[in-house]
N, CA, C and O atoms as a MOPAC input file, in Angstrom:
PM7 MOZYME 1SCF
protein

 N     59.80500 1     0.52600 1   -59.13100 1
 C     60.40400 1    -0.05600 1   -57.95400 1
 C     60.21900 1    -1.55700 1   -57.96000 1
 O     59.16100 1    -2.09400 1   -58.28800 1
 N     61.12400 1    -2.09600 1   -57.64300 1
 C     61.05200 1    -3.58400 1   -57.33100 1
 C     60.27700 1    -4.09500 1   -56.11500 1
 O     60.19700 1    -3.48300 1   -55.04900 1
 N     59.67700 1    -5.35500 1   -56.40000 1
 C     59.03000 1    -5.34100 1   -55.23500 1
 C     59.56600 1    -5.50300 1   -54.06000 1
 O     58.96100 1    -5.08200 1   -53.07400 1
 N     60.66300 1    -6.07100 1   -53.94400 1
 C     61.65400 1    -6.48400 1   -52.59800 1
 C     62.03500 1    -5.16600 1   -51.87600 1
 O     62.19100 1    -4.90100 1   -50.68400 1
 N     62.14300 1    -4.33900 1   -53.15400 1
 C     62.60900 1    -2.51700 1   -52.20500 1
 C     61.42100 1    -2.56100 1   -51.31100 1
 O     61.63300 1    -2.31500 1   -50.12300 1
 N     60.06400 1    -2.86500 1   -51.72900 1
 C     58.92400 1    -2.00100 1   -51.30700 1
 C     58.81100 1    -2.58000 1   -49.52600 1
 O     58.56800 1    -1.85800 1   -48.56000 1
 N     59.14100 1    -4.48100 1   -49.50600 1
 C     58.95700 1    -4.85900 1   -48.18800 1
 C     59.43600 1    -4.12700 1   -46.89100 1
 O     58.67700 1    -4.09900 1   -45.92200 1
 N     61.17000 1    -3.29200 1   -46.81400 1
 C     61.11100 1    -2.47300 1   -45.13600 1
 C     59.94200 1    -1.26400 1   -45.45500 1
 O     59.78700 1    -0.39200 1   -44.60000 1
 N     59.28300 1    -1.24000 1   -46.46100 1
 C     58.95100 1     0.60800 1   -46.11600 1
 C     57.87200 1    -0.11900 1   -45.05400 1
 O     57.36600 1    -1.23300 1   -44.91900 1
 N     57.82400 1     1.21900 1   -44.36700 1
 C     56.76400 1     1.12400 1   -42.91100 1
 C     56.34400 1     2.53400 1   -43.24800 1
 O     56.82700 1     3.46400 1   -43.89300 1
 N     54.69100 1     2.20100 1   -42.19700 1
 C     53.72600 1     3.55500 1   -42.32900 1
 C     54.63200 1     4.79900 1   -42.30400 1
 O     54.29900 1     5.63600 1   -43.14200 1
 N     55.57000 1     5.08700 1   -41.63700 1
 C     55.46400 1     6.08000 1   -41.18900 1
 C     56.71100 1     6.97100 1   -42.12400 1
 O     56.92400 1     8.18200 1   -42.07800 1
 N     57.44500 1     5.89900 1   -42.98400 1
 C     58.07600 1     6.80900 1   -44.58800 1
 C     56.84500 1     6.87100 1   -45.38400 1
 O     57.32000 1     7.65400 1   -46.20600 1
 N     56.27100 1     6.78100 1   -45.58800 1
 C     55.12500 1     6.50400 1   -46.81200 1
 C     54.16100 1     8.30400 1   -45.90500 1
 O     53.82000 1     9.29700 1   -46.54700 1
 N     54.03300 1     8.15300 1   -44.72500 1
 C     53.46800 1     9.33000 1   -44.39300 1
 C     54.24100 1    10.61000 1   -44.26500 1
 O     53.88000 1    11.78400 1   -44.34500 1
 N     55.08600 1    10.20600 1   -44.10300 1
 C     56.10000 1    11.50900 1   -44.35000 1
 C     56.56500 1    11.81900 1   -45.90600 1
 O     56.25400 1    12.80800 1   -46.57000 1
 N     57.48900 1    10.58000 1   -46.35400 1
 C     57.34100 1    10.60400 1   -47.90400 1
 C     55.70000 1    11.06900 1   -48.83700 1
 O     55.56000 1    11.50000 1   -49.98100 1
 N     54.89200 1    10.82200 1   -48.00000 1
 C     53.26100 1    10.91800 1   -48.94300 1
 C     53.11300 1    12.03200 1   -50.08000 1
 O     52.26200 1    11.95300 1   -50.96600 1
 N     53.96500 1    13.00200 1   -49.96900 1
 C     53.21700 1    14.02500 1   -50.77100 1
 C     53.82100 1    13.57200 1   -52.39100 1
 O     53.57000 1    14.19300 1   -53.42300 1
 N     54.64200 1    12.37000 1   -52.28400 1
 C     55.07000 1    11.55000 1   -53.65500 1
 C     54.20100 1    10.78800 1   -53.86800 1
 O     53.93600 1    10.69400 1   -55.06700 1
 N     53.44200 1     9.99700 1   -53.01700 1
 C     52.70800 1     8.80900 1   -53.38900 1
 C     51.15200 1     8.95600 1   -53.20500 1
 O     50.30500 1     8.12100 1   -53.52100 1
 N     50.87300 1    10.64900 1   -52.41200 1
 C     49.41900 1    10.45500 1   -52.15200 1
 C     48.21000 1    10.52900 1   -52.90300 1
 O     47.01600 1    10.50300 1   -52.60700 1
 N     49.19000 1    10.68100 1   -54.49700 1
 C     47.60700 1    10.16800 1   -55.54900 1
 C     47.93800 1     9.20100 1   -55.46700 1
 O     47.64500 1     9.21700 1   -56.66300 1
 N     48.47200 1     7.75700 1   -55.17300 1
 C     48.45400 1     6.54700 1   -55.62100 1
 C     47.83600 1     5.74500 1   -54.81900 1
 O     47.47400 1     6.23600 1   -53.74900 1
 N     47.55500 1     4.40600 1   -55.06300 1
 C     46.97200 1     3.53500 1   -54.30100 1
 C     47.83400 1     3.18200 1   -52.97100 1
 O     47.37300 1     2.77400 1   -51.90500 1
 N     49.19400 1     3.43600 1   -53.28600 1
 C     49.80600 1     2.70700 1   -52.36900 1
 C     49.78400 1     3.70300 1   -51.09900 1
 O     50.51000 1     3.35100 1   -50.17000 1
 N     49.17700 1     4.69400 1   -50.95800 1
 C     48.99200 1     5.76700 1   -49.97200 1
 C     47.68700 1     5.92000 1   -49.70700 1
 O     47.04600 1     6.89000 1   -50.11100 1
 N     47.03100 1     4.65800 1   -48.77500 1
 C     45.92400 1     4.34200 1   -48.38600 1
 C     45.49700 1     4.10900 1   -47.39400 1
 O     46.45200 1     4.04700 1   -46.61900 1
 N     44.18000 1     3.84100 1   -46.64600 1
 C     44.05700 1     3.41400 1   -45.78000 1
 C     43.74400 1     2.00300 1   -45.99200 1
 O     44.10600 1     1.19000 1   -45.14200 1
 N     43.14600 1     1.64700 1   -46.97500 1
 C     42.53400 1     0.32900 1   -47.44000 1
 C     43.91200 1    -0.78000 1   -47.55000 1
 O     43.94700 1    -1.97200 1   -47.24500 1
 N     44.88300 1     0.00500 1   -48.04200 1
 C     46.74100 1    -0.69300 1   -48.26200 1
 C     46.80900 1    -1.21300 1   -46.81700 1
 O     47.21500 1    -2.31700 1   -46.45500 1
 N     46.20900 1     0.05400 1   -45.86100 1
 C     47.29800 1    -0.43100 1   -44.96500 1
 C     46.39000 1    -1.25600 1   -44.38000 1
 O     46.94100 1    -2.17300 1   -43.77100 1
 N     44.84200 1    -1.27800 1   -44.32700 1
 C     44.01300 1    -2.80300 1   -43.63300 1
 C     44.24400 1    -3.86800 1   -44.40500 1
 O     43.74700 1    -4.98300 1   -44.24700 1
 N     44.86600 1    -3.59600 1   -45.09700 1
 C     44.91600 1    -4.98500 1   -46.38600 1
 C     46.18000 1    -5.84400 1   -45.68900 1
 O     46.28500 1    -7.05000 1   -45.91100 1
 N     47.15100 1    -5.11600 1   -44.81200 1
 C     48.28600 1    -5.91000 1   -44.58400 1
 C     48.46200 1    -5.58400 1   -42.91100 1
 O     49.58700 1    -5.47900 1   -42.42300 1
 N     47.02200 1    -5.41300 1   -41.96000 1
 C     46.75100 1    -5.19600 1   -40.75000 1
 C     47.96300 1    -4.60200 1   -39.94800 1
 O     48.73400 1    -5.05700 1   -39.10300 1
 N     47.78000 1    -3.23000 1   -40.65500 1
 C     48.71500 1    -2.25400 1   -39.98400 1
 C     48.51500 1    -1.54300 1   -38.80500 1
 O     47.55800 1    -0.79500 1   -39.00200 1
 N     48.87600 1    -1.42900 1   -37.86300 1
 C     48.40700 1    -1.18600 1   -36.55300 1
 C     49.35800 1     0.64000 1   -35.97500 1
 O     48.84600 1     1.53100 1   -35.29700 1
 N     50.51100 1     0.61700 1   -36.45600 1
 C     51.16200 1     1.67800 1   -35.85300 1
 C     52.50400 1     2.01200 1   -37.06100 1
 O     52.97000 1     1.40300 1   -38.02400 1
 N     52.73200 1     3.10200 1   -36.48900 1
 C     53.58600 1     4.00900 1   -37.73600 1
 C     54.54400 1     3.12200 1   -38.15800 1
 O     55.09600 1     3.30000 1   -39.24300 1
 N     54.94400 1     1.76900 1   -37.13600 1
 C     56.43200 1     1.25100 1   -37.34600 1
 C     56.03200 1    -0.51900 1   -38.56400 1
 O     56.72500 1    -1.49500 1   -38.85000 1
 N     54.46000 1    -0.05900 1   -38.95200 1
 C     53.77700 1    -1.65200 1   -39.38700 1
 C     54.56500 1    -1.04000 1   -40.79200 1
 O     54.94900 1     0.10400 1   -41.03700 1
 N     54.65100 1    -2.55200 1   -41.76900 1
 C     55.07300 1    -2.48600 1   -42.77600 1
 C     53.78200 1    -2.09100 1   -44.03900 1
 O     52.62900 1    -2.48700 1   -43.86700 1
 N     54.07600 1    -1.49100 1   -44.95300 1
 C     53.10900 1    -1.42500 1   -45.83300 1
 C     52.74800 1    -2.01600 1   -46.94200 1
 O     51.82200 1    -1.59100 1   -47.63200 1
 N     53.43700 1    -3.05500 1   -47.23000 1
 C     53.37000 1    -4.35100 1   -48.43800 1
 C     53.59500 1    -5.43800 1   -48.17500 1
 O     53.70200 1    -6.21300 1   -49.12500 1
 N     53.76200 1    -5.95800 1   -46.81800 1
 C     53.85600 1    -6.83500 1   -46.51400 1
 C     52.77000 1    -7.31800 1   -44.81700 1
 O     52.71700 1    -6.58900 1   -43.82700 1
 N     52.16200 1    -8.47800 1   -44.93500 1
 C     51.57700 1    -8.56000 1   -43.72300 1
 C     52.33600 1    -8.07300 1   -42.54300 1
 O     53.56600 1    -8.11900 1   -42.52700 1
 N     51.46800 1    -7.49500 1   -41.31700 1
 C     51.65700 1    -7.34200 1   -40.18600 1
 C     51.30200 1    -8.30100 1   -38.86400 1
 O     51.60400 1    -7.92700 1   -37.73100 1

């Protein structure tokens, strides 16, 4: 994936999508304090 795809995803495809990504890093909790994610609609690669 490119990185520009990755900027709209928000928590709450990544938690529904998860059962694709939940061995990976990018299906974290640490991801999502890393970019102070607060609610399902925060982005997940990009600051919040």
């Amino acid at each position: 994936m490119k990185q520009e795809e990755l900027h709209p995803v928000d928590i709450s495809v990544m938690f529904n999508d998860g059962k694709v990504m939940h061995n990976t890093s990018l299906y974290s909790q640490d991801q999502y304090q890393a970019v102070n994610a607060k609610t399902w609609a925060s982005k997940v690669f990009i600051k919040n």
